[in-house]
DOVEX-592534 format. One record per residue (C-alpha): x, y, z; residue in one letter. Coordinates in pm, 1 decimal, padded with zeros to 6 digits. Each point is the difference from the previous one (the first is absolute). Layout:
<rotor X="X" Y="Y" Z="Z" r="A"/>
...
***
This chain:
<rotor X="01292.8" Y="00301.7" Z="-00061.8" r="X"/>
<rotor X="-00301.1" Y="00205.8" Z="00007.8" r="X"/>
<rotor X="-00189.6" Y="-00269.2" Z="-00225.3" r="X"/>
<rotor X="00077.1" Y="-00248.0" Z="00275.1" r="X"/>
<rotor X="-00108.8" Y="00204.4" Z="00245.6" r="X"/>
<rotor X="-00367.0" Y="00039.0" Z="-00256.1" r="X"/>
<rotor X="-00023.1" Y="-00345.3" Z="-00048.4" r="X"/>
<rotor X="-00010.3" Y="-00044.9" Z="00417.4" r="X"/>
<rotor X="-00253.1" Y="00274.1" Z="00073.3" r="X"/>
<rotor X="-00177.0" Y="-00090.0" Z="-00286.5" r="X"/>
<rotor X="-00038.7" Y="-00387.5" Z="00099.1" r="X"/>
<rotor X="-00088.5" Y="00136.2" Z="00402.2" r="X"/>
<rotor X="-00238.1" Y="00246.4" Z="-00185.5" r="X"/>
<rotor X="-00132.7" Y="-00282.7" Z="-00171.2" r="X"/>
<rotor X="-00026.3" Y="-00250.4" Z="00284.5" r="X"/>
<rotor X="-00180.0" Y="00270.1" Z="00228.6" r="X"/>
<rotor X="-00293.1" Y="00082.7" Z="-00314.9" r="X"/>
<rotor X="-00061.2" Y="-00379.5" Z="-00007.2" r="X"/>
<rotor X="00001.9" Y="-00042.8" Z="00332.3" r="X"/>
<rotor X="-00285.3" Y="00343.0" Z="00082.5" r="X"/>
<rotor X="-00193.2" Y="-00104.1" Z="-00326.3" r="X"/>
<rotor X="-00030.6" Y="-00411.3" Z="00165.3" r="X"/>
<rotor X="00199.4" Y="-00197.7" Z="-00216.7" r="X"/>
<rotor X="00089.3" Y="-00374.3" Z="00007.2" r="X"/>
<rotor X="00357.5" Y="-00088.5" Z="-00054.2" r="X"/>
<rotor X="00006.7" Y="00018.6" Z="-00373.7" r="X"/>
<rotor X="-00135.1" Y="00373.5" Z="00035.0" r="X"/>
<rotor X="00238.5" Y="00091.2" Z="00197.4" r="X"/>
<rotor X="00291.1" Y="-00158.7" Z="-00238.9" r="X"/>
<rotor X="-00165.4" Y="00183.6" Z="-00263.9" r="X"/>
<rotor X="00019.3" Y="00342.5" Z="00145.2" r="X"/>
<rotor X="00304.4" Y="00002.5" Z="00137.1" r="X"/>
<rotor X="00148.2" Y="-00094.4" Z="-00362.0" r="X"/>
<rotor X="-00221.9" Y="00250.5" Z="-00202.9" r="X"/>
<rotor X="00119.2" Y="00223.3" Z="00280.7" r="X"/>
<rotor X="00401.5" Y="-00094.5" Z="-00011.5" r="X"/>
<rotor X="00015.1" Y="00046.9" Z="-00342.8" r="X"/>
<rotor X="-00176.4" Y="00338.1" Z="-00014.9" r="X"/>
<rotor X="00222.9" Y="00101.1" Z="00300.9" r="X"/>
<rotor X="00335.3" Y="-00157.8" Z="-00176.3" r="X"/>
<rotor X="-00083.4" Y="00200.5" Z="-00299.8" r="X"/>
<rotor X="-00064.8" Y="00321.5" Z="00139.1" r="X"/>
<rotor X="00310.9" Y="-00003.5" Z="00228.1" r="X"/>
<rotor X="00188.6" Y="-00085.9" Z="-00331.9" r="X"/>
<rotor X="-00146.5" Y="00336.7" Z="-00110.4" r="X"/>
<rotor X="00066.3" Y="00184.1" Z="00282.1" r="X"/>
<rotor X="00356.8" Y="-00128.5" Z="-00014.0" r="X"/>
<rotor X="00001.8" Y="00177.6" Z="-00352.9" r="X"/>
<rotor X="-00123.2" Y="00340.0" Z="00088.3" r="X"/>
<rotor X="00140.6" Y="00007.1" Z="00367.4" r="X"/>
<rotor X="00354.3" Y="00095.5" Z="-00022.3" r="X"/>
<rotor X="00228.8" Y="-00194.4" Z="00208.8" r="X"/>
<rotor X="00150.5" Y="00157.4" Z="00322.0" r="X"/>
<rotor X="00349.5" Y="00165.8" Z="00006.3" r="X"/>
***
């Protein structure tokens, strides 16, 4: 769940850089991708070295 939960802040992360730095449409497609992956993988991570709750 937590590489879900990456991927989304990652692709709002990604959206908001684009957006601050002036890209068009295809930067901001771009970034939020590059972003959503790097934010998928590290919540994928995280879910391996965060134990789980209970």
């Amino acid at each position: 769940m937590l590489n879900f939960i990456g991927a989304a802040v990652g692709i709002a992360l990604g959206l908001w850089v684009a957006r601050k730095r002036g890209g068009n449409r295809l930067d901001l497609a771009h970034y939020a991708t590059i972003f959503g992956i790097v934010g998928f993988i590290l919540g994928a991570f995280a879910m391996l070295v965060i134990p789980a709750p209970g």
